[in-house]
Kinemage of the C-alpha trace (Angstrom):
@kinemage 1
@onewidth
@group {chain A} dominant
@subgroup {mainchain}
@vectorlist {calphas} color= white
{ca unk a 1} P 94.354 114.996 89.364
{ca unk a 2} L 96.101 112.907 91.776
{ca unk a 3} L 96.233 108.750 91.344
{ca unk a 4} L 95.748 106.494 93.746
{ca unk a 5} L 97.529 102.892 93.199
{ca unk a 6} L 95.337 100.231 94.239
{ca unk a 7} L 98.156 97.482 92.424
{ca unk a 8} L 98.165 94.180 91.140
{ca unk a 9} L 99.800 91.061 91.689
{ca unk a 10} L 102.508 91.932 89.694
{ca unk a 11} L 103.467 95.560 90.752
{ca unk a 12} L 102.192 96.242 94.394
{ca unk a 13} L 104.935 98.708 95.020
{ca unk a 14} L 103.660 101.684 96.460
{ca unk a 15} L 99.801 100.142 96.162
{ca unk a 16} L 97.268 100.434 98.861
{ca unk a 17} L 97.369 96.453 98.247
{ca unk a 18} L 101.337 96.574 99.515
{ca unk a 19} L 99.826 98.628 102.555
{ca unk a 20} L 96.839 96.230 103.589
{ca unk a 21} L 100.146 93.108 103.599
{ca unk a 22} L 102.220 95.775 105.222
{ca unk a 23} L 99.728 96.131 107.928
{ca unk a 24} L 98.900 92.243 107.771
{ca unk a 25} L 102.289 91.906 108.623
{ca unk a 26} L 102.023 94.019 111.742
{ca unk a 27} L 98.102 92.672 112.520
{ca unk a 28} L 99.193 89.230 112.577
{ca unk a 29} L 101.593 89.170 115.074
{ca unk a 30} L 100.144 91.328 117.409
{ca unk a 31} L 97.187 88.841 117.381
{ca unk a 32} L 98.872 85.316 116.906
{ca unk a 33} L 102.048 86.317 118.860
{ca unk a 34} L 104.481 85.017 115.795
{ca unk a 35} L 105.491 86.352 112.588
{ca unk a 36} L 103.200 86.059 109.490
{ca unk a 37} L 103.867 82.419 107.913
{ca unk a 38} L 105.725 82.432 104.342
{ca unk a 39} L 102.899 79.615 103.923
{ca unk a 40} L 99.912 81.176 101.723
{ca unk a 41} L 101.514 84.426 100.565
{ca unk a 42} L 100.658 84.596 96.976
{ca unk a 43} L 97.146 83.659 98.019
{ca unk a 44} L 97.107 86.979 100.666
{ca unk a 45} L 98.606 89.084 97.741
{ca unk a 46} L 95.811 87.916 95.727
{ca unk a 47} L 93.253 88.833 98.102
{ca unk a 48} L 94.642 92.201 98.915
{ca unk a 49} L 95.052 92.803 95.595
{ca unk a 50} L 91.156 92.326 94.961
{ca unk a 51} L 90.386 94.509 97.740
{ca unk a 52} L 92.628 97.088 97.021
{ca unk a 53} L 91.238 97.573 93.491
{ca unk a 54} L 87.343 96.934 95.047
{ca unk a 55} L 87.382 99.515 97.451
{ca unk a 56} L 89.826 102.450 94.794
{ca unk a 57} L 86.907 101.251 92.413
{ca unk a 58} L 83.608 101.430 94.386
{ca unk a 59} L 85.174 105.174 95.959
{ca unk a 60} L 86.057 106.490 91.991
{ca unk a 61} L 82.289 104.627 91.256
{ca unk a 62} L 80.826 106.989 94.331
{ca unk a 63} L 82.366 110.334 94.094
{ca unk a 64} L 79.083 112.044 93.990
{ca unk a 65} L 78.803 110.453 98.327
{ca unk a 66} L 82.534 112.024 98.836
{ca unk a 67} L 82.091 115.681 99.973
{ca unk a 68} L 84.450 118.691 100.279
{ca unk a 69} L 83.744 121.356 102.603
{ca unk a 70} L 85.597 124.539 103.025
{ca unk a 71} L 87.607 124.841 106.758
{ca unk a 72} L 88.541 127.991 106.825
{ca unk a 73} L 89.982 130.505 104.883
{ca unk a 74} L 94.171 131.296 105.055
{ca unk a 75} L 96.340 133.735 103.501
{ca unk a 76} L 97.786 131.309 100.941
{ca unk a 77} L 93.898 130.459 100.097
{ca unk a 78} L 91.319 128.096 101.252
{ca unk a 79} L 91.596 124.693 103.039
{ca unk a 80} L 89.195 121.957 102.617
{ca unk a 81} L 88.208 119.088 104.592
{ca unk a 82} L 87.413 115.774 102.942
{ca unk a 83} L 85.098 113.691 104.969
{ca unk a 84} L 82.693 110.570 104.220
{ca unk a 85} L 80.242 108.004 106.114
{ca unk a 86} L 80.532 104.564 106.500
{ca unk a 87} L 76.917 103.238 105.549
């Protein structure tokens, strides 16, 4: 079984919270037209952090809501397709 990484403040290497500041980091100046202040960064690790783990946990908390269904069949087996609703 595959592991997802949601990190923590003291290893977000490779951690879906070192892609949400990744993608803060290209968000921010897109909308404020300057580069994302050094001001309030542990604070913004912090939060992504939180939701990082939230939304890993609530998803491995819901697996029964996360459905597989099979695309089509191919000589090296069977593909699936992994698809869920945003309620």
């Amino acid at each position: 079984m595959g592991q997802l990484k949601p990190g923590s403040i003291d290893d977000m290497a490779n951690s879906m919270a070192e892609a949400i500041d990744q993608a803060m980091q290209v968000a921010w100046p897109a909308a404020f037209g300057q580069s994302l202040p050094d001001q309030g960064k542990r604070d913004r690790q912090v939060l992504f952090v939180a939701i990082a783990n939230g939304v890993l946990g609530y998803l491995r908390d819901n697996l029964a809501a996360l459905e597989t269904t099979v695309v089509h069949d191919t000589v090296d087996g069977h593909k699936h397709h992994l698809d869920f609703d945003l309620g």
